[in-house]
Backbone as CSV, one residue per row, in Angstrom:
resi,resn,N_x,N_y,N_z,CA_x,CA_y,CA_z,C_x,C_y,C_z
1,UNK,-64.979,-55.751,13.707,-64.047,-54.658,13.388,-62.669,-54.974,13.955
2,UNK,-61.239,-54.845,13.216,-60.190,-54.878,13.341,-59.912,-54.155,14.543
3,UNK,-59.241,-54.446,15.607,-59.162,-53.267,16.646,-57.530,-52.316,16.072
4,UNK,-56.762,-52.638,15.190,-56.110,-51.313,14.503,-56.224,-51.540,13.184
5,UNK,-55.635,-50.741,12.450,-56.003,-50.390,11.156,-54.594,-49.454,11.019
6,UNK,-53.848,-49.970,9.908,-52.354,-49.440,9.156,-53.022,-48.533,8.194
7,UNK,-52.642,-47.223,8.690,-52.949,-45.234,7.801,-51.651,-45.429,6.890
8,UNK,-51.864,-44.571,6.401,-51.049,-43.211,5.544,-51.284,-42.119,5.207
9,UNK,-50.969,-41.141,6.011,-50.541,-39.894,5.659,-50.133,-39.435,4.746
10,UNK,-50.550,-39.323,3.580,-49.719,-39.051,2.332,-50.138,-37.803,1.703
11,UNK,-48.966,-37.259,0.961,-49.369,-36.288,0.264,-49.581,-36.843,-1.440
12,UNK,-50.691,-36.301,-1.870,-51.165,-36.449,-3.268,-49.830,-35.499,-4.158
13,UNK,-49.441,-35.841,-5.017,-48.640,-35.566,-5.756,-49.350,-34.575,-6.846
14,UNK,-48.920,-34.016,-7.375,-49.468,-32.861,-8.533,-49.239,-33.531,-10.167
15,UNK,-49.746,-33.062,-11.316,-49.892,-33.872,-12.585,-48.745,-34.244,-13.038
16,UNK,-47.555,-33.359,-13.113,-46.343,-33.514,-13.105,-45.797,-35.040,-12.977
17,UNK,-45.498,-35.102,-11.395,-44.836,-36.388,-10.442,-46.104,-37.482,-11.154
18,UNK,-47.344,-37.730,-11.331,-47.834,-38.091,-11.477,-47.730,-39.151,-12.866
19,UNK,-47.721,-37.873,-14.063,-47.107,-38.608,-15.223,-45.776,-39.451,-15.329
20,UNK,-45.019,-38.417,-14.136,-43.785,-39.346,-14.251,-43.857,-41.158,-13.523
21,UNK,-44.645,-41.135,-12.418,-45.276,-42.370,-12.236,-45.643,-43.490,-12.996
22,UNK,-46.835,-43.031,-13.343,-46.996,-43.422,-14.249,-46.426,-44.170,-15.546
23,UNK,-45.645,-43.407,-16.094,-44.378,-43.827,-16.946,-43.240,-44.748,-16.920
24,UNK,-42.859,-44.572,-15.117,-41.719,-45.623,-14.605,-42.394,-46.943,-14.636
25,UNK,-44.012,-46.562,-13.928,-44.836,-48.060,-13.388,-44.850,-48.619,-14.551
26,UNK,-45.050,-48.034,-16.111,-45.140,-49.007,-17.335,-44.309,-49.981,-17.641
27,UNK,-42.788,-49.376,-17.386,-41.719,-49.486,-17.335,-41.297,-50.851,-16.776
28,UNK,-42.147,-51.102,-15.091,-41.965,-51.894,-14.485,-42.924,-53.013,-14.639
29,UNK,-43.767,-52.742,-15.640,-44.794,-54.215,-15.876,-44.328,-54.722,-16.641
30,UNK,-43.355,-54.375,-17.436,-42.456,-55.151,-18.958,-41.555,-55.994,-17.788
31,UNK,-40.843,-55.735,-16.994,-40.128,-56.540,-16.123,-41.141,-57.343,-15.288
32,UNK,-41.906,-57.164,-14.721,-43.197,-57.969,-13.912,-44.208,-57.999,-14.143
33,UNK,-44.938,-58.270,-15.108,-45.974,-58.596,-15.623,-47.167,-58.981,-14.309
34,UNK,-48.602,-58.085,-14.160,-49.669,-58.609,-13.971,-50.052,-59.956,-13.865
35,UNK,-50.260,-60.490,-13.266,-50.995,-60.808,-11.401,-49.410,-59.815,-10.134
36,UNK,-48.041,-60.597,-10.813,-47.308,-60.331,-9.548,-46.897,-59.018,-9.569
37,UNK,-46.711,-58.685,-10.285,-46.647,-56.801,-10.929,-48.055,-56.315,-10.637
38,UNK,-48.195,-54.772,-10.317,-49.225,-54.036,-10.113,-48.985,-52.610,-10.788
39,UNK,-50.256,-52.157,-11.510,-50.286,-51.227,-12.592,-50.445,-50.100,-10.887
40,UNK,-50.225,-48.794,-11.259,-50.803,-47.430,-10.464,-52.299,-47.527,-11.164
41,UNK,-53.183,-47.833,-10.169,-54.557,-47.530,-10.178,-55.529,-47.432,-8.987
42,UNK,-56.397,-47.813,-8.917,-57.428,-47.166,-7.654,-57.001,-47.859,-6.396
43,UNK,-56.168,-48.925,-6.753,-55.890,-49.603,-4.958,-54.507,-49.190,-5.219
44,UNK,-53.448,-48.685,-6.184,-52.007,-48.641,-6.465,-52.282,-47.061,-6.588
45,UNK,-52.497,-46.157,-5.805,-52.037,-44.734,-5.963,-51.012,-43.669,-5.878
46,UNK,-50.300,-43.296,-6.912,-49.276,-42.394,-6.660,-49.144,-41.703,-5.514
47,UNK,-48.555,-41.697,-4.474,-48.244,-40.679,-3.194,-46.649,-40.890,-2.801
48,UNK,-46.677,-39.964,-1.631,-45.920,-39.717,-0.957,-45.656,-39.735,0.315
49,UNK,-45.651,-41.044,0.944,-46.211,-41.362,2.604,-44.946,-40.135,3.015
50,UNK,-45.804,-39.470,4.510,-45.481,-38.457,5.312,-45.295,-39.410,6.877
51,UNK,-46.386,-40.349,7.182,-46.617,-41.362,8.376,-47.309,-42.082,7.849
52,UNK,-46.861,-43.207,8.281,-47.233,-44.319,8.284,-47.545,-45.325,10.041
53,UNK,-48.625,-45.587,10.215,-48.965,-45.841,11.559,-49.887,-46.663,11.757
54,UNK,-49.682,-47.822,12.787,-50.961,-48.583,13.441,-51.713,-47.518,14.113
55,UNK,-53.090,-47.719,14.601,-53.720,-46.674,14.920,-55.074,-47.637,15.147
56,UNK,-55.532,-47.584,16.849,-56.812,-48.016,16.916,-57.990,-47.684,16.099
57,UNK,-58.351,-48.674,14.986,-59.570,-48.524,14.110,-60.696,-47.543,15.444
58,UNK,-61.395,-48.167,16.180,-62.102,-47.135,17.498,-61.720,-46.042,17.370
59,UNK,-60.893,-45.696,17.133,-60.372,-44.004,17.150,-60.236,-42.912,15.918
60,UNK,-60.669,-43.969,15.029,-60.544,-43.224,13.427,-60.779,-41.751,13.346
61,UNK,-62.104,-41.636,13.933,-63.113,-40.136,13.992,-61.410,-39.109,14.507
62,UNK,-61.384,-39.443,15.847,-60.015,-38.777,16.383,-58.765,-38.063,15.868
63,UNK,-58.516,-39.778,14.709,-57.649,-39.113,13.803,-57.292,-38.448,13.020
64,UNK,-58.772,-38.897,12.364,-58.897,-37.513,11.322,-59.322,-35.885,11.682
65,UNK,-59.572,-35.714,13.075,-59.442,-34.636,13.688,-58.513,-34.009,14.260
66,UNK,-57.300,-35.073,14.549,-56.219,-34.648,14.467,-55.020,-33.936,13.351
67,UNK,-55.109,-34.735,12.096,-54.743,-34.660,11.008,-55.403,-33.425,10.611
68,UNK,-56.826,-33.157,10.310,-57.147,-31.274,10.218,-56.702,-30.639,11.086
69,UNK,-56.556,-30.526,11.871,-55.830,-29.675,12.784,-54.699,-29.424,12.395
70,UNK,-53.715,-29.905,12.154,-52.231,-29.958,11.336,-52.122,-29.637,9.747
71,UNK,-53.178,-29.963,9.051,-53.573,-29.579,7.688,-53.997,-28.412,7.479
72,UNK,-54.420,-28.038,8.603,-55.547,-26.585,8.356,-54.267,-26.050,8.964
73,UNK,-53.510,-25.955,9.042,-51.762,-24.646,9.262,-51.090,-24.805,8.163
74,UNK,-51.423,-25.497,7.414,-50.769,-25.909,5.911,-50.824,-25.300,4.991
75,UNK,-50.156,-24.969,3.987,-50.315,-24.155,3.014,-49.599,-25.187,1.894
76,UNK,-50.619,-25.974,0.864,-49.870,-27.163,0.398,-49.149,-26.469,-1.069
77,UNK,-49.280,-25.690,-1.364,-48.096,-24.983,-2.271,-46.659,-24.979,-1.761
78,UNK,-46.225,-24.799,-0.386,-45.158,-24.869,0.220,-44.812,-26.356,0.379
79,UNK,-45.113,-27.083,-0.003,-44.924,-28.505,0.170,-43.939,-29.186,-0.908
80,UNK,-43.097,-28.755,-0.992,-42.084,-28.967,-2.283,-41.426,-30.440,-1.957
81,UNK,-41.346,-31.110,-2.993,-40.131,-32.047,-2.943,-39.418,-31.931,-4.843
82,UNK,-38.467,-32.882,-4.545,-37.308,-33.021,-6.078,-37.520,-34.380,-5.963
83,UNK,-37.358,-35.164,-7.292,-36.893,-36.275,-7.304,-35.758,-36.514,-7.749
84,UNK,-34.963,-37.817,-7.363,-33.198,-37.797,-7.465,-33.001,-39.128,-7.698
85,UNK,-33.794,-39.826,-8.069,-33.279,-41.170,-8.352,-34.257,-42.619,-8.568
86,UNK,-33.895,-43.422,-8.876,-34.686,-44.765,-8.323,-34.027,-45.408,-7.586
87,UNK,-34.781,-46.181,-6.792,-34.445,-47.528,-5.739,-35.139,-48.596,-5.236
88,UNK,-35.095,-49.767,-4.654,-35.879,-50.427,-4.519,-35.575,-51.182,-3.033
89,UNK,-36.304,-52.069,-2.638,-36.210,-53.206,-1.637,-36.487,-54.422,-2.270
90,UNK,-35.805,-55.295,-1.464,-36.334,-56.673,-2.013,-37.441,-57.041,-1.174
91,UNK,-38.727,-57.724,-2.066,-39.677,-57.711,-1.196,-40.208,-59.804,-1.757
92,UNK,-39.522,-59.758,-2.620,-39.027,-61.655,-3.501,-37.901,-61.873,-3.967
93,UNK,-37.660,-63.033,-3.589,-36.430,-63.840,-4.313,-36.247,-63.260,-5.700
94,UNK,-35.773,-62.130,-6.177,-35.243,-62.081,-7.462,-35.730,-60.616,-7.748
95,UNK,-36.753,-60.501,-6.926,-37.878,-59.025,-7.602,-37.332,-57.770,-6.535
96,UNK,-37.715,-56.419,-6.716,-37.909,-55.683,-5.873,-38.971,-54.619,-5.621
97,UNK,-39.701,-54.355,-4.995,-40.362,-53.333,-4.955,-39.825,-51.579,-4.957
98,UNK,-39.888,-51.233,-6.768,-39.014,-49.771,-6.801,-40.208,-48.644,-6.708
99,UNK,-39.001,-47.173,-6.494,-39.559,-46.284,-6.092,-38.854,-45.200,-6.721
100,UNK,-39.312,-44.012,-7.314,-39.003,-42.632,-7.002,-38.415,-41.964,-6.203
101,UNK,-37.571,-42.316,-5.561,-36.708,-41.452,-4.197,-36.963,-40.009,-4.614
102,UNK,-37.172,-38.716,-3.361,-37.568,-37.344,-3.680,-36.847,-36.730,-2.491
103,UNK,-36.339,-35.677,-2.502,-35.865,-35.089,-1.750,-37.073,-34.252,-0.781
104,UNK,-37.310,-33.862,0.370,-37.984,-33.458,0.815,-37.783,-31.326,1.106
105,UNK,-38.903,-30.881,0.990,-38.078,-29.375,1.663,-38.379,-29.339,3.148
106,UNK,-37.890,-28.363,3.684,-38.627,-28.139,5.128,-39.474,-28.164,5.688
107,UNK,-40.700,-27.735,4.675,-41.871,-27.455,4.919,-42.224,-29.239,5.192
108,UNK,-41.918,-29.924,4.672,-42.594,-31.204,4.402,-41.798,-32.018,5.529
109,UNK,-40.732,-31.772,6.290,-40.413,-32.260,7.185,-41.028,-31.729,8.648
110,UNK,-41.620,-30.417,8.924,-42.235,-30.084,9.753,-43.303,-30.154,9.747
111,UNK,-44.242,-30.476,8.938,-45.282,-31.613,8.423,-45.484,-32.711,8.822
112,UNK,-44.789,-32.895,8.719,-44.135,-34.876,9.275,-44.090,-34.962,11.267
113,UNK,-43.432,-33.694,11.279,-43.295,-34.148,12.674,-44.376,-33.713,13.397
114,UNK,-45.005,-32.692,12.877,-46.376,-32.446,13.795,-47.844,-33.394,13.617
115,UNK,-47.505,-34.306,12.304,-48.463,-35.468,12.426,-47.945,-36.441,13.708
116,UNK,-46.556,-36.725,13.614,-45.932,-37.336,14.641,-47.103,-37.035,16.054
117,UNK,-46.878,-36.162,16.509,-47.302,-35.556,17.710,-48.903,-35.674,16.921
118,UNK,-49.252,-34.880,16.605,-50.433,-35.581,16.909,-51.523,-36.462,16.973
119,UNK,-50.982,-37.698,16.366,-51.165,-38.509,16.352,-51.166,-40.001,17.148
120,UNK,-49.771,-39.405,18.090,-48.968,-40.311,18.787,-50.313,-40.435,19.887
121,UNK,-51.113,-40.445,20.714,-51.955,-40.717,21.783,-53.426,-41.579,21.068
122,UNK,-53.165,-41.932,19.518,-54.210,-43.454,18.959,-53.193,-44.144,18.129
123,UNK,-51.836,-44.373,18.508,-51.164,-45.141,17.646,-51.203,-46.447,19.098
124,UNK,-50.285,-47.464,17.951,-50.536,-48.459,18.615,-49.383,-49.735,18.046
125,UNK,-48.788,-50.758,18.645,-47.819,-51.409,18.138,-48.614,-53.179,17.648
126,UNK,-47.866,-53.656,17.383,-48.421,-55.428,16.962,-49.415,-55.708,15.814
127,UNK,-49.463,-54.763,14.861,-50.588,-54.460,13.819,-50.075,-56.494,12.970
128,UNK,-51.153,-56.522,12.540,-51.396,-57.606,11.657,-51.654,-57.384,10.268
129,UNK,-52.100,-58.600,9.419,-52.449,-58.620,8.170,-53.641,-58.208,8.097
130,UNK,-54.331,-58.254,9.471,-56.083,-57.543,9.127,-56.473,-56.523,9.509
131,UNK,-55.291,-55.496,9.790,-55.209,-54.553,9.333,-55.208,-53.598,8.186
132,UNK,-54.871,-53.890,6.983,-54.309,-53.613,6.469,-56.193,-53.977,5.019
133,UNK,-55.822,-53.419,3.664,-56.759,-53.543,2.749,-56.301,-54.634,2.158
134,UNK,-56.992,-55.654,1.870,-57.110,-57.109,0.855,-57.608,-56.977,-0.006
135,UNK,-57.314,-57.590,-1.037,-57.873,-57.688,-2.487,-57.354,-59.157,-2.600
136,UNK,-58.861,-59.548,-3.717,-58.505,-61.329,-4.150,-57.333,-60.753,-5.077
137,UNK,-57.063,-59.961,-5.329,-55.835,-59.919,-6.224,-54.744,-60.325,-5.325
138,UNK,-54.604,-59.360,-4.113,-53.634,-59.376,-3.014,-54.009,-59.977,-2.012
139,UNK,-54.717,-60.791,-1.964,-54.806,-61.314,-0.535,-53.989,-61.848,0.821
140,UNK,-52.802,-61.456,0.540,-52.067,-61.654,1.662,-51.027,-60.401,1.715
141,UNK,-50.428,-59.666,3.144,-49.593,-59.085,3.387,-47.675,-59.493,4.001
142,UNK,-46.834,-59.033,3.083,-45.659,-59.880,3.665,-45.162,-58.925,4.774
143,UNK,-43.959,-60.149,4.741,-43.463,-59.594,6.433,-42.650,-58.125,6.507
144,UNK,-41.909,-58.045,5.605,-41.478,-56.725,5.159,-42.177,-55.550,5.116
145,UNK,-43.887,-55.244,4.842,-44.829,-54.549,4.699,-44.984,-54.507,6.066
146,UNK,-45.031,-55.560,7.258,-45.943,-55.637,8.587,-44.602,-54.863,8.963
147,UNK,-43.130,-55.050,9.292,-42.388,-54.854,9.787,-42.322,-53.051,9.560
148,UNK,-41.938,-52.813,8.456,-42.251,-51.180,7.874,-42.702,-50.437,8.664
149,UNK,-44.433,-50.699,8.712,-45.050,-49.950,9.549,-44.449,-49.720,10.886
150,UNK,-44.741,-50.966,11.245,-44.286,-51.147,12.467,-42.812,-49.902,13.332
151,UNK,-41.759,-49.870,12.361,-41.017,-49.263,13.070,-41.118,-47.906,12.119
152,UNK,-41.618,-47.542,11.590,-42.101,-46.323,10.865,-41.233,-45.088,11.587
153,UNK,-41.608,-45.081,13.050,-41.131,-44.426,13.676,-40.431,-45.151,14.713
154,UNK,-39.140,-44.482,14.864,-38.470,-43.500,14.227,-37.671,-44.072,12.708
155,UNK,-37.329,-45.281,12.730,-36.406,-45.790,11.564,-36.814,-45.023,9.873
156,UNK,-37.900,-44.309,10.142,-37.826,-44.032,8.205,-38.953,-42.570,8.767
157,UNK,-38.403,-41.886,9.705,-38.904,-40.779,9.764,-37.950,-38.912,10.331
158,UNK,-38.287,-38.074,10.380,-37.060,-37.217,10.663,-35.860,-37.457,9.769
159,UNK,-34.508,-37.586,10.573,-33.588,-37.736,9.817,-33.613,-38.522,8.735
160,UNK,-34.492,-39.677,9.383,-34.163,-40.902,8.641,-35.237,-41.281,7.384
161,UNK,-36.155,-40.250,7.341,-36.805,-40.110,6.227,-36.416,-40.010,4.853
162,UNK,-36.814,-40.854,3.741,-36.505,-40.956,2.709,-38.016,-40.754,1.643
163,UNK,-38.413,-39.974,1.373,-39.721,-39.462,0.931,-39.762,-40.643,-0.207
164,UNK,-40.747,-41.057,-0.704,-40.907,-41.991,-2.072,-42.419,-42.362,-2.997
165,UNK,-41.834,-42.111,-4.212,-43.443,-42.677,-4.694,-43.339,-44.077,-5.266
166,UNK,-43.903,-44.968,-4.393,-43.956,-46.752,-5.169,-44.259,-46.598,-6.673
167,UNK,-43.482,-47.300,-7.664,-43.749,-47.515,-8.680,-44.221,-49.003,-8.964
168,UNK,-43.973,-49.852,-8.659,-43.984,-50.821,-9.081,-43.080,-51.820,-8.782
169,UNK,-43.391,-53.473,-9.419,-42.348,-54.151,-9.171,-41.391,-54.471,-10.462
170,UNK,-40.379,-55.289,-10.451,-39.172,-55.428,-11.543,-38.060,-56.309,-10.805
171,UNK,-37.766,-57.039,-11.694,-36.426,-58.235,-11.218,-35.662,-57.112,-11.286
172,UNK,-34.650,-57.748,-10.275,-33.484,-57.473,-9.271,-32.420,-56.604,-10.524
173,UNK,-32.014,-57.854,-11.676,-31.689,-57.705,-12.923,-32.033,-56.613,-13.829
174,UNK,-33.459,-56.118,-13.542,-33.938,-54.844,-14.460,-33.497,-53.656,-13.496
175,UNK,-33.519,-53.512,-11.841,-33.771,-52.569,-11.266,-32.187,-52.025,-11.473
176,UNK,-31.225,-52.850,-11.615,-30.025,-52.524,-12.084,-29.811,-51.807,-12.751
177,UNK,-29.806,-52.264,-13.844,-30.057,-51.103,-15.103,-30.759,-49.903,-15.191
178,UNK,-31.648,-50.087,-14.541,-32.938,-49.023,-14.646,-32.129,-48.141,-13.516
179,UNK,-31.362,-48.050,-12.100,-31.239,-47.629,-10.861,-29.767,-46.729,-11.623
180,UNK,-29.216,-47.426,-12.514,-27.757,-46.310,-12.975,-28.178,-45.580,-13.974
181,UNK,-29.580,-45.369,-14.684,-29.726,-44.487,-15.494,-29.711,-43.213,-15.102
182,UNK,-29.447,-41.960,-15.543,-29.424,-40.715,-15.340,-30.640,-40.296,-15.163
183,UNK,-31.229,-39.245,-14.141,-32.477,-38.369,-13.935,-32.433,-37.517,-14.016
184,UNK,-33.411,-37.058,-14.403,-33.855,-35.488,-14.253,-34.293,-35.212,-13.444
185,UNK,-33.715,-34.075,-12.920,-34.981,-34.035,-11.441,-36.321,-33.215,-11.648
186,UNK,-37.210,-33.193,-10.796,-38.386,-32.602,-10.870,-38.922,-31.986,-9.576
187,UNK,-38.933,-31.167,-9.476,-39.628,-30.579,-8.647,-40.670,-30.292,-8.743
188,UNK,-41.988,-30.526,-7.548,-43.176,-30.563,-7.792,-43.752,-30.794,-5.967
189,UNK,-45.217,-30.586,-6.012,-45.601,-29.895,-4.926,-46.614,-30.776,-4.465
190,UNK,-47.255,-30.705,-3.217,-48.995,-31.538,-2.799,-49.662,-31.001,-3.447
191,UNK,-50.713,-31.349,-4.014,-52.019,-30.848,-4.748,-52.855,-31.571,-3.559
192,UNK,-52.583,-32.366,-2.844,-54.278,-32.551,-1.421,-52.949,-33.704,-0.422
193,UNK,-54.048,-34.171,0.467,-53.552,-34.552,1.428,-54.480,-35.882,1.561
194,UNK,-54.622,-36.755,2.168,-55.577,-37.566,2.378,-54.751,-38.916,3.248
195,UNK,-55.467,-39.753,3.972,-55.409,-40.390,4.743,-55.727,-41.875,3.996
196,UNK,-55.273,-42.742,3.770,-55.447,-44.000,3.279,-54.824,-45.387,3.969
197,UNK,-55.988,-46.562,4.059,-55.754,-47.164,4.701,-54.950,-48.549,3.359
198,UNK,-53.773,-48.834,3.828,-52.295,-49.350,3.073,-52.599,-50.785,3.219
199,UNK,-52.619,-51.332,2.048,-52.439,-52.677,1.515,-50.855,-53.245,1.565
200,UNK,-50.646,-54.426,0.871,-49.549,-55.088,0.643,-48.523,-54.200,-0.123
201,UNK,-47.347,-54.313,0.220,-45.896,-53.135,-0.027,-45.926,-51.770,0.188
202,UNK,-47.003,-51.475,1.384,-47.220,-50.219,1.480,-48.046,-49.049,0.708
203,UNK,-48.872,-49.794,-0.512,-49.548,-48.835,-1.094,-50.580,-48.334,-0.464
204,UNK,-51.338,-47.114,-1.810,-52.343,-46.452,-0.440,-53.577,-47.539,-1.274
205,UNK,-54.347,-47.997,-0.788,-54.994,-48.922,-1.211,-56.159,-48.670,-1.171
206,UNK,-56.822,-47.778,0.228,-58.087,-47.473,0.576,-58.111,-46.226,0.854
207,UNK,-58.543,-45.400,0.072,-58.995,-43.956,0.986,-60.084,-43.669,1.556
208,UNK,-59.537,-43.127,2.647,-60.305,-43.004,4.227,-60.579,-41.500,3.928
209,UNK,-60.185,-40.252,4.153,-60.662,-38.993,4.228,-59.297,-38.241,3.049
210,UNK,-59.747,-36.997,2.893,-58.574,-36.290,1.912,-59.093,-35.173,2.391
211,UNK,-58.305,-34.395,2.040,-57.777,-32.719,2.245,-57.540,-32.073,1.020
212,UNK,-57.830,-30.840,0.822,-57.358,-30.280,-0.572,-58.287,-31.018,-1.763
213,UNK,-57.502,-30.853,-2.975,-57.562,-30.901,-4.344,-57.943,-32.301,-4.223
């Protein structure tokens, strides 16, 4: 057994955000085509990481007793976000890994910080690649993915949180075009909660426990 294991906290998205997923990810296999492109499916799931964290595998039971505890004060109808855009990272020479950028409401930022806390006494720093879920599809994790986690907190949490649903990948060249098109926004809510253990570019890859719907 791995002595940590890379979570996600994510909120499940509702049918809505979902289709719209869906739709962008198609979008992005015409630009990256399958093996190096990845469709949204059972290891590629639409969400919305809340935390992202190393976390002693030994302590799993813990966590997820922590996480109900914080879920069960929840009321996931109040869990609103908007979406406002696309964006991406470079995660290859030429490609990027894009996303759904979403605005967050309150509710979903005080969410965030009370996983913070309770969580913080089985987190843990120096996480590896065997951490993380493999597939012969994916069998390796890059450095950009290890690094992520890693500073999760604080660099992409609180203020500095930028809510997102991974779509997919697409040359540098497509994300261009695709990143100045006009959006609509959408507003839309959690339909469940669940805990998944994150493969390569941060997807949720493995689910570990869920909440809700």
């Amino acid at each position: 057994m791995n002595d940590l294991m890379a979570v996600d906290i994510l909120l499940n998205p509702d049918a809505s955000m979902i289709a719209l997923a869906k739709e962008v990810n198609a979008r992005m296999l015409t630009s990256v085509p399958a093996p190096t492109g990845f469709a949204l499916d059972e290891h590629h799931q639409p969400h919305i990481t809340t935390l992202q964290r190393y976390v002693r595998t030994a302590a799993l039971d813990q966590v997820y007793a922590a996480i109900d505890n914080v879920v069960g004060s929840v009321d996931l109808s109040t869990l609103k976000l908007t979406t406002h855009g696309i964006a991406h990272m470079e995660v290859q020479p030429s490609i990027g890994l894009a996303a759904v950028v979403v605005r967050p409401g309150p509710e979903v930022l005080d969410f965030q910080a009370r996983l913070i806390e309770a969580l913080h006494p089985y987190t843990e720093s120096g996480g590896t690649a065997d951490a993380y879920f493999r597939t012969d599809a994916e069998p390796d994790i890059n450095a950009p993915t290890l690094t992520y986690i890693e500073n999760y907190v604080p660099q992409h949490s609180g203020d500095h949180y930028l809510p997102h649903i991974t779509v997919g990948l697409a040359t540098l060249a497509d994300l261009e075009t695709i990143e100045a098109e006009p959006v609509t926004p959408l507003t839309f809510s959690a339909s469940g909660i669940s805990t998944d253990q994150l493969g390569n570019n941060g997807t949720a890859a493995k689910e570990l426990k869920s909440w809700g719907a």
